[in-house]
PDB file with one MODEL, atoms N, CA, C and O in Angstrom:
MODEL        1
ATOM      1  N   UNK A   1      -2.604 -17.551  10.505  1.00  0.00           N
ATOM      2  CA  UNK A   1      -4.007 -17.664  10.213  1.00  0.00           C
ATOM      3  C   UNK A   1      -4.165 -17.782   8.697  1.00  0.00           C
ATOM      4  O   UNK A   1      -3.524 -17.031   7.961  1.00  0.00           O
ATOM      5  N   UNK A   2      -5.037 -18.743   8.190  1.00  0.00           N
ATOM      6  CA  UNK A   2      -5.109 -18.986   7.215  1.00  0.00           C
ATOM      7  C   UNK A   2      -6.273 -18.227   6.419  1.00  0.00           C
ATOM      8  O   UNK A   2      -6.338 -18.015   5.209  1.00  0.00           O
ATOM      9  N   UNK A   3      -6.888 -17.989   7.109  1.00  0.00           N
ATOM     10  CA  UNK A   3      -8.655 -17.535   6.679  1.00  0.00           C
ATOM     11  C   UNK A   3      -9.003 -16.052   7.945  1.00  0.00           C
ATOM     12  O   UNK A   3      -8.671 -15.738   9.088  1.00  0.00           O
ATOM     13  N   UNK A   4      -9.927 -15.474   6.736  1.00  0.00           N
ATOM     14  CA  UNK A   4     -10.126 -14.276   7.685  1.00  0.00           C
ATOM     15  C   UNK A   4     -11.139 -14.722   7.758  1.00  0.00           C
ATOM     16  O   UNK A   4     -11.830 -15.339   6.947  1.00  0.00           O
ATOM     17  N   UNK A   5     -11.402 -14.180   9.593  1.00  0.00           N
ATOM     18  CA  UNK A   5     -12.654 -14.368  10.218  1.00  0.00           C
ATOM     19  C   UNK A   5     -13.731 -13.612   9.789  1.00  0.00           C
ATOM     20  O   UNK A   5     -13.647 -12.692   8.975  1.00  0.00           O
ATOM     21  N   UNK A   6     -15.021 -14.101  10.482  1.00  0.00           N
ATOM     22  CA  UNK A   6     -15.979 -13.907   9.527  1.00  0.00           C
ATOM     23  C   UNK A   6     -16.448 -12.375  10.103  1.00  0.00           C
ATOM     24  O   UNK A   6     -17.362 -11.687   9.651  1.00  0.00           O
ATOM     25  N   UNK A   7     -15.650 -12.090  11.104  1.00  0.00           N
ATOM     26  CA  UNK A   7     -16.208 -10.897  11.954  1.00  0.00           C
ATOM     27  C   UNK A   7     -15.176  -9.876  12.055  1.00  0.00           C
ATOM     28  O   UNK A   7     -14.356 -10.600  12.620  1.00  0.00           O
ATOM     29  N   UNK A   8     -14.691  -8.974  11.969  1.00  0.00           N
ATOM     30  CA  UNK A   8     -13.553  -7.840  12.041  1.00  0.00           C
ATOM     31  C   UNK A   8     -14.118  -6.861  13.027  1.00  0.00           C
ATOM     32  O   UNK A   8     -15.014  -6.025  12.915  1.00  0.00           O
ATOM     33  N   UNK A   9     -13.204  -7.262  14.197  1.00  0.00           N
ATOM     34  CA  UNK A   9     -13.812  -6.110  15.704  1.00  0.00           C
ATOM     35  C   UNK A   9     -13.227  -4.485  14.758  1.00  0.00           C
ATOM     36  O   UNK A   9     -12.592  -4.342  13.713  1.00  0.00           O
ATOM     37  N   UNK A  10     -13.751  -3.606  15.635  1.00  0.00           N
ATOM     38  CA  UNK A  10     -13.583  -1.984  15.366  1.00  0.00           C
ATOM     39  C   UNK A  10     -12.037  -2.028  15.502  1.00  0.00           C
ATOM     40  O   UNK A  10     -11.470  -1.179  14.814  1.00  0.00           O
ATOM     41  N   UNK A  11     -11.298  -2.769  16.183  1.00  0.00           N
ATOM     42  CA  UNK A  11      -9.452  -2.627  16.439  1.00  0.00           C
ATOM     43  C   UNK A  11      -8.943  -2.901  14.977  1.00  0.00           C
ATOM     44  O   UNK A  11      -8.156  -2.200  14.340  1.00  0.00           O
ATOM     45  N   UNK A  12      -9.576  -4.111  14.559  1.00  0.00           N
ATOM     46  CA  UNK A  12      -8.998  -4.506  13.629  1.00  0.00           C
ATOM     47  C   UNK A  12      -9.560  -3.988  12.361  1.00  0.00           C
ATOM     48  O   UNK A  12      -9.093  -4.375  11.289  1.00  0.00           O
ATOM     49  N   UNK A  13     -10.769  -2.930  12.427  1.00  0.00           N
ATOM     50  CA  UNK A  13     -11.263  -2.778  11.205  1.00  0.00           C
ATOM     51  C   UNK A  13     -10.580  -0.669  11.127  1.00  0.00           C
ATOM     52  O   UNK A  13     -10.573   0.066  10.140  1.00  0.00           O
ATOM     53  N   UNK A  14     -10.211  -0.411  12.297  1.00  0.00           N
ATOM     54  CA  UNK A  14      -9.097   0.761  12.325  1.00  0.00           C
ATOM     55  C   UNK A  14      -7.702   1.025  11.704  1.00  0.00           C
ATOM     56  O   UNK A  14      -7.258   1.895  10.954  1.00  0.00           O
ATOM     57  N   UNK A  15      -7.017  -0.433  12.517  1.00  0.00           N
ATOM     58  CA  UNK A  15      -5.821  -0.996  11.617  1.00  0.00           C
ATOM     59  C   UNK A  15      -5.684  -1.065  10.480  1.00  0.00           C
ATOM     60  O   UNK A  15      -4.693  -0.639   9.887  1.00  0.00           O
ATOM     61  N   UNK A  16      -6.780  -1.687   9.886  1.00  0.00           N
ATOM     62  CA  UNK A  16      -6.880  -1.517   8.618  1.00  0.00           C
ATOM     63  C   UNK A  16      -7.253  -0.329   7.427  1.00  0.00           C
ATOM     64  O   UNK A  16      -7.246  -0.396   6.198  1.00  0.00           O
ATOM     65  N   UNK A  17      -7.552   0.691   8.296  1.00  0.00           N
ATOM     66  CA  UNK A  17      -7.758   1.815   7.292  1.00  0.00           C
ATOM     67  C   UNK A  17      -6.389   2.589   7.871  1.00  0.00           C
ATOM     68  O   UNK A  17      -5.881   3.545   7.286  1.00  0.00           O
ATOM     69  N   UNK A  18      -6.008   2.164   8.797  1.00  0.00           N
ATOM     70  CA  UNK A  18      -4.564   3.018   8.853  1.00  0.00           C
ATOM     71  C   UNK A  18      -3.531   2.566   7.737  1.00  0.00           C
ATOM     72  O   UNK A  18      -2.873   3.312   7.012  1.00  0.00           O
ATOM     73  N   UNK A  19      -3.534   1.260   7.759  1.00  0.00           N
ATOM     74  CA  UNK A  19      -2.848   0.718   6.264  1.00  0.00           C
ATOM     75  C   UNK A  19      -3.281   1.135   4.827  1.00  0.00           C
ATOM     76  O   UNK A  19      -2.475   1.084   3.898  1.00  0.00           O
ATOM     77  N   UNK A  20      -4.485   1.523   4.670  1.00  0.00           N
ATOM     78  CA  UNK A  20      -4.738   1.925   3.404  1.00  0.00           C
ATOM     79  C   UNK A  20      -4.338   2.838   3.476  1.00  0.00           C
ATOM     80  O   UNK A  20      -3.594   3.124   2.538  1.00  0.00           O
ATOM     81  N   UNK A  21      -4.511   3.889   4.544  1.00  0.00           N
ATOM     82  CA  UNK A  21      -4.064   5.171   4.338  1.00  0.00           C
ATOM     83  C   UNK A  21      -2.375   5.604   4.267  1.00  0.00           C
ATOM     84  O   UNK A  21      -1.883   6.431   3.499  1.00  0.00           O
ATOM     85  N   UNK A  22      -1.802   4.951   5.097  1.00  0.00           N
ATOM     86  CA  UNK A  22      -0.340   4.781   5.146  1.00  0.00           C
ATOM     87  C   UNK A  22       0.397   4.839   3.383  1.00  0.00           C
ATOM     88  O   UNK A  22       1.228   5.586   2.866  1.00  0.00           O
ATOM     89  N   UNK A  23      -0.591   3.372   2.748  1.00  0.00           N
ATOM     90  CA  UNK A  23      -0.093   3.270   1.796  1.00  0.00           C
ATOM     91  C   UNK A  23      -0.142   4.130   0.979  1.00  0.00           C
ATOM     92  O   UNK A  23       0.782   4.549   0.283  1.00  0.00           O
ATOM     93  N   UNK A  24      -1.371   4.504   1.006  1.00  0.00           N
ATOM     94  CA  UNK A  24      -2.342   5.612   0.220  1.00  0.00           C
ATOM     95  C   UNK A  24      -0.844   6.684   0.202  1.00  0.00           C
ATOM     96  O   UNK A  24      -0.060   6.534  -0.735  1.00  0.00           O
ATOM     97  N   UNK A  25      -0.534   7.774   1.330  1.00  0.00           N
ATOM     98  CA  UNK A  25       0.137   8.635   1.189  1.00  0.00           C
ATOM     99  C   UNK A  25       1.311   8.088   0.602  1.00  0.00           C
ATOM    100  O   UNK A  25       2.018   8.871  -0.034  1.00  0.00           O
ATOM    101  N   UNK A  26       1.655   6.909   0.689  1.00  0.00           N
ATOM    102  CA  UNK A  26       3.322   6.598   0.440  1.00  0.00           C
ATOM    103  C   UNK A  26       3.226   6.704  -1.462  1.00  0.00           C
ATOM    104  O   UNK A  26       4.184   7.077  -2.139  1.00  0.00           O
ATOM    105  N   UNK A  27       2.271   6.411  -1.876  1.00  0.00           N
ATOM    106  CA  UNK A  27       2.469   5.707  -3.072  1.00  0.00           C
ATOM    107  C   UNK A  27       1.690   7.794  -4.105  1.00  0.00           C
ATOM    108  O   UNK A  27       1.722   8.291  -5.230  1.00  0.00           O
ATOM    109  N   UNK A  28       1.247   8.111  -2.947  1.00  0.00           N
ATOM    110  CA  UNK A  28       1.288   9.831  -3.854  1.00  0.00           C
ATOM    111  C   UNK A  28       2.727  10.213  -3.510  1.00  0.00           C
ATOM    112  O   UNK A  28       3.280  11.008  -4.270  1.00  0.00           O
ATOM    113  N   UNK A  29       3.437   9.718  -2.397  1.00  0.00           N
ATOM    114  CA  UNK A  29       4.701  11.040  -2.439  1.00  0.00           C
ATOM    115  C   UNK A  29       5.490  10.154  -3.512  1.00  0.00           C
ATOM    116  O   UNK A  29       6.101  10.890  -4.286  1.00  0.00           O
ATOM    117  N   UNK A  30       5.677   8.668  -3.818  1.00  0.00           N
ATOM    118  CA  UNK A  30       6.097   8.052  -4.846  1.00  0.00           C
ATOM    119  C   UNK A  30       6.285   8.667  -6.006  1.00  0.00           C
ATOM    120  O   UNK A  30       7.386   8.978  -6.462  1.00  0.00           O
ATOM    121  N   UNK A  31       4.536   8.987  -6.846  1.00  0.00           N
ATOM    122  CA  UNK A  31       4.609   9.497  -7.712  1.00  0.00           C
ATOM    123  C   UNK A  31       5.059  10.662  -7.950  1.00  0.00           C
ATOM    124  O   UNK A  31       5.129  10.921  -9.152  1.00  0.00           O
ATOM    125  N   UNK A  32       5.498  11.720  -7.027  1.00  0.00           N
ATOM    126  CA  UNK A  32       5.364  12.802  -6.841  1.00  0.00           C
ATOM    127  C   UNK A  32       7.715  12.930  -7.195  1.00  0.00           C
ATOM    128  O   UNK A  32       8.535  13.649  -7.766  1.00  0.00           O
ATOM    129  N   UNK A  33       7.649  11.672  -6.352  1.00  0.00           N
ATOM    130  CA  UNK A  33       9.147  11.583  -6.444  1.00  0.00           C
ATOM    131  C   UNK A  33       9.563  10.936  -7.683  1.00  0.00           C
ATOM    132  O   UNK A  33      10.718  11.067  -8.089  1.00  0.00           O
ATOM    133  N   UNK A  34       8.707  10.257  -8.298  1.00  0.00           N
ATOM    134  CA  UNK A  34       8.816   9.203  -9.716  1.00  0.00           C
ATOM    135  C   UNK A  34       9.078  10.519 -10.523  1.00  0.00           C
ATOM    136  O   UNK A  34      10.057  10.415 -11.262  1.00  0.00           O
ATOM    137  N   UNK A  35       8.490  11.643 -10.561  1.00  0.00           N
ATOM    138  CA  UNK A  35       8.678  12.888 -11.280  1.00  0.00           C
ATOM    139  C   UNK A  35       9.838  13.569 -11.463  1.00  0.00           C
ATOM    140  O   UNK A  35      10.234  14.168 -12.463  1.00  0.00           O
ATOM    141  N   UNK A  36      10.318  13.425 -10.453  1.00  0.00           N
ATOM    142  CA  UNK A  36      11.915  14.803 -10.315  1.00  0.00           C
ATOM    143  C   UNK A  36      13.075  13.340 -10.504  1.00  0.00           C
ATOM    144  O   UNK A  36      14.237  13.664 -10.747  1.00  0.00           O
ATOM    145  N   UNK A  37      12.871  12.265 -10.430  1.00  0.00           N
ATOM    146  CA  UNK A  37      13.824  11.159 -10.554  1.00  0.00           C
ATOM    147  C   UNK A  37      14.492  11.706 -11.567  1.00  0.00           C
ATOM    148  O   UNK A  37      13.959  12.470 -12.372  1.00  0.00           O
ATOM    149  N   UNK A  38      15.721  11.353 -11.605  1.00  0.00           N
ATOM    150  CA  UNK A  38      16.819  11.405 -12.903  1.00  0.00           C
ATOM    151  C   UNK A  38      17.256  10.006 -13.096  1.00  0.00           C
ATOM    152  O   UNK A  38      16.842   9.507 -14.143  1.00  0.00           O
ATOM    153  N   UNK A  39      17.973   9.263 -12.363  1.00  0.00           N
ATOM    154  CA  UNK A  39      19.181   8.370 -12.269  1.00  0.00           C
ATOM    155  C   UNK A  39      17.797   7.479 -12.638  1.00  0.00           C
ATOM    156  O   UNK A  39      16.672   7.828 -12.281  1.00  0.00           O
ATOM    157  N   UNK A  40      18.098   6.222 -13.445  1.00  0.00           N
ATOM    158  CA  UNK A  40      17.301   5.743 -14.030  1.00  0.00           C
ATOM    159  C   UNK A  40      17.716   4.398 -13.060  1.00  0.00           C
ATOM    160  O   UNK A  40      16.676   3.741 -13.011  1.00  0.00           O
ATOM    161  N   UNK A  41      18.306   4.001 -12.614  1.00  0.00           N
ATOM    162  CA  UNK A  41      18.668   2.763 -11.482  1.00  0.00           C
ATOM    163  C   UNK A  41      18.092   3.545  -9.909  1.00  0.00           C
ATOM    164  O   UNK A  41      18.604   3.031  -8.914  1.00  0.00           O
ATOM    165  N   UNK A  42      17.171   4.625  -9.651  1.00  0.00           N
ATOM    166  CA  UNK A  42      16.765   4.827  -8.663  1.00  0.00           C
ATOM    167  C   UNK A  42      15.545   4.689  -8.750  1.00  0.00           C
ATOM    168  O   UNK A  42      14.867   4.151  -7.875  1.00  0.00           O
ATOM    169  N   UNK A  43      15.153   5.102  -9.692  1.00  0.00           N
ATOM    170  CA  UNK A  43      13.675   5.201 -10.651  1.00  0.00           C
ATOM    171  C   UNK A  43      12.826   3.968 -10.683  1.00  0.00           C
ATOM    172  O   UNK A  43      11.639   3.673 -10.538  1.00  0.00           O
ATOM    173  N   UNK A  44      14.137   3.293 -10.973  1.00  0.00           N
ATOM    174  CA  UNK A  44      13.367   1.525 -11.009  1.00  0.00           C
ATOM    175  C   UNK A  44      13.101   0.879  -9.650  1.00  0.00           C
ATOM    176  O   UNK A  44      12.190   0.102  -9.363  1.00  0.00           O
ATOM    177  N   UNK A  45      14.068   1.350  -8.877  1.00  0.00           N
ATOM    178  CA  UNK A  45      13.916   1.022  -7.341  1.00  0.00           C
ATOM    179  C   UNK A  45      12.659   1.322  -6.577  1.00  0.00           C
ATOM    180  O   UNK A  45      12.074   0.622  -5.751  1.00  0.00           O
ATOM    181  N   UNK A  46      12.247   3.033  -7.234  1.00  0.00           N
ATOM    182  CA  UNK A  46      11.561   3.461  -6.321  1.00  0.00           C
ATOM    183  C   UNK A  46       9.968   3.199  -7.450  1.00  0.00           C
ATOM    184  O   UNK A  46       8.908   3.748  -7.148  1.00  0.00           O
ATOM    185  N   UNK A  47      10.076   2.470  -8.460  1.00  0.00           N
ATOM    186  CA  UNK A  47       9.140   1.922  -9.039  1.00  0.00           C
ATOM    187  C   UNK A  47       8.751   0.571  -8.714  1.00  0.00           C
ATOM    188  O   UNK A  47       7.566   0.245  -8.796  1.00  0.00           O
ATOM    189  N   UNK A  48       9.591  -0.196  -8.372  1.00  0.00           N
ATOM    190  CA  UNK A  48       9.157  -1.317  -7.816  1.00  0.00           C
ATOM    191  C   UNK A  48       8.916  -1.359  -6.174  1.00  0.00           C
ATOM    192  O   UNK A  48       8.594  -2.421  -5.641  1.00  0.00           O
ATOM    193  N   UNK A  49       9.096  -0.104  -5.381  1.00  0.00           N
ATOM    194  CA  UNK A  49       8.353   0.168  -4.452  1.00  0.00           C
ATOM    195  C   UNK A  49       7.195   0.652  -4.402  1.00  0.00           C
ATOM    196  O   UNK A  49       6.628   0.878  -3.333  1.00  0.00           O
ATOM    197  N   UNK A  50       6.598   0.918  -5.738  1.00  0.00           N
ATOM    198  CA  UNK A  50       5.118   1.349  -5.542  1.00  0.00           C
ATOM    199  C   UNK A  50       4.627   0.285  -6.040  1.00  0.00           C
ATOM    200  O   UNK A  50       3.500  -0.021  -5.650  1.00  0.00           O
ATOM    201  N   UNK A  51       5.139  -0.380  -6.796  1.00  0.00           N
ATOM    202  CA  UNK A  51       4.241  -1.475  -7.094  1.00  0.00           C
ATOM    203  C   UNK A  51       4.019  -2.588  -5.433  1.00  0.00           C
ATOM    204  O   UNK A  51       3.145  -3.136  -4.760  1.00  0.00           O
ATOM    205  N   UNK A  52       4.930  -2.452  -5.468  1.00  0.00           N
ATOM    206  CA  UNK A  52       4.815  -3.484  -3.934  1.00  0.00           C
ATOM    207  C   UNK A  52       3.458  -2.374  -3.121  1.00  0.00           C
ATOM    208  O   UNK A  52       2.343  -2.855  -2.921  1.00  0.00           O
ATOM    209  N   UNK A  53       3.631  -1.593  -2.915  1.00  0.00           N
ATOM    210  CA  UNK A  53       2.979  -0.644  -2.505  1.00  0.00           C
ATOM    211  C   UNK A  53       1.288  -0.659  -2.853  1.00  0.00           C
ATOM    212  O   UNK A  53       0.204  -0.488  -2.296  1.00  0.00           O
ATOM    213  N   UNK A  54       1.843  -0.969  -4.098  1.00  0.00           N
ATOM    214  CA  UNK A  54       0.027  -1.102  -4.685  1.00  0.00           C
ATOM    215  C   UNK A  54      -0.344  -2.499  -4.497  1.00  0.00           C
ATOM    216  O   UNK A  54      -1.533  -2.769  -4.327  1.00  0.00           O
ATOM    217  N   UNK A  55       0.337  -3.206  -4.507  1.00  0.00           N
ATOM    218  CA  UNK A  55      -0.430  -4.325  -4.244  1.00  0.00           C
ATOM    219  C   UNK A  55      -0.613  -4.672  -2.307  1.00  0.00           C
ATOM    220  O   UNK A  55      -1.703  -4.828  -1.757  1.00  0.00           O
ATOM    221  N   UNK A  56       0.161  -4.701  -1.904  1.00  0.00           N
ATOM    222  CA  UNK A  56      -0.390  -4.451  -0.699  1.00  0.00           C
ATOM    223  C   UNK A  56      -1.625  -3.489  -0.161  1.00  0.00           C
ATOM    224  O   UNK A  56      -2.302  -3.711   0.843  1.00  0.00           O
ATOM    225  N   UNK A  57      -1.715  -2.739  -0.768  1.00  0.00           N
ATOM    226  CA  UNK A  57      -3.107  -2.147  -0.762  1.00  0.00           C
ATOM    227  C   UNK A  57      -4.484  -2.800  -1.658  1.00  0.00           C
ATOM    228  O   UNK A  57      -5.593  -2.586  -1.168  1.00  0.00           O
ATOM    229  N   UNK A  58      -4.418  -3.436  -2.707  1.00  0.00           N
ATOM    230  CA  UNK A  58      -5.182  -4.209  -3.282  1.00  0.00           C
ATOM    231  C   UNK A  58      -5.715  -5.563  -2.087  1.00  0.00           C
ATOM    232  O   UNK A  58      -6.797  -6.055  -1.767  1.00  0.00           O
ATOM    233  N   UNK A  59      -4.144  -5.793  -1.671  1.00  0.00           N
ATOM    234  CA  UNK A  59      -4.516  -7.103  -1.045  1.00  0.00           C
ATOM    235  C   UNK A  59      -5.105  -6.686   0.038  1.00  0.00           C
ATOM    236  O   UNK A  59      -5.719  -7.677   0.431  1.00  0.00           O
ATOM    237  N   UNK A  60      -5.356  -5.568   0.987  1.00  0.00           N
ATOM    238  CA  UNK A  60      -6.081  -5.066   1.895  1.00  0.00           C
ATOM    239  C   UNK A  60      -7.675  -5.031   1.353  1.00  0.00           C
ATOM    240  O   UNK A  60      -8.661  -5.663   1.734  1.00  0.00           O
ATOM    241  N   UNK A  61      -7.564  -4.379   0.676  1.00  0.00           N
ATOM    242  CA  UNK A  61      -8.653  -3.961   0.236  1.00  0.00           C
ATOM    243  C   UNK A  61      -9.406  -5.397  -0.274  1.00  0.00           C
ATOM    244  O   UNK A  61     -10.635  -5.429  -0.210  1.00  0.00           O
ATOM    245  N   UNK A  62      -8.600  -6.705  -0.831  1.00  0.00           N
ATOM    246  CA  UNK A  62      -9.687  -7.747  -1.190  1.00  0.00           C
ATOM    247  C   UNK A  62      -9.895  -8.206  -0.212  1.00  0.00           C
ATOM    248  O   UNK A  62     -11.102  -8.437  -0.128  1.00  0.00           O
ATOM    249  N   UNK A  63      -8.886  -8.755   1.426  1.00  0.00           N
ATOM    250  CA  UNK A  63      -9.318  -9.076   2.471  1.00  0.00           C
ATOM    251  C   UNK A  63     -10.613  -8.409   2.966  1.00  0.00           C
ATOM    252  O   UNK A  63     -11.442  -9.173   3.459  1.00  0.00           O
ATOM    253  N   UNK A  64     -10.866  -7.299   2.918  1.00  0.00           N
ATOM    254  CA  UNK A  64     -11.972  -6.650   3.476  1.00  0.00           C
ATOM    255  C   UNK A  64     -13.343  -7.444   2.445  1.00  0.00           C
ATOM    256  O   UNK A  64     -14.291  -7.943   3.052  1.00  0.00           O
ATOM    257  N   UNK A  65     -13.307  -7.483   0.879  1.00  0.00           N
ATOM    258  CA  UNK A  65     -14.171  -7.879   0.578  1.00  0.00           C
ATOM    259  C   UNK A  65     -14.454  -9.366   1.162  1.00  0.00           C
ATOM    260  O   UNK A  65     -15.489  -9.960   0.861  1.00  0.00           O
TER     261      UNK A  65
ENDMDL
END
């Protein structure tokens, strides 16, 4: 699908706050783990998983707009 429809049933407008929220928690225990990190080659790993992280939530969040 190329285009979001102009209508989002209650299934699909659920789904979608389960994803924000999903992300939502992933990207606090992130930071939470970005903290106690040492090894600086894990750090970056688990930094470019929040970024992926954040933007998948951006991109949720502009689909909805």
């Amino acid at each position: 699908m190329k285009s979001v429809p102009n209508i989002i049933s209650t299934k699909d407008l659920s789904y979608l706050e389960d994803m924000l929220n999903w992300n939502f928690v992933l990207i606090k225990k992130i930071n939470h783990y970005l903290d106690i990190i040492k090894d600086d080659d894990v750090y970056k790993t688990v930094s470019k998983i929040k970024e992926d992280l954040l933007t998948d939530y951006n991109n949720i969040l502009n689909t909805l707009e």
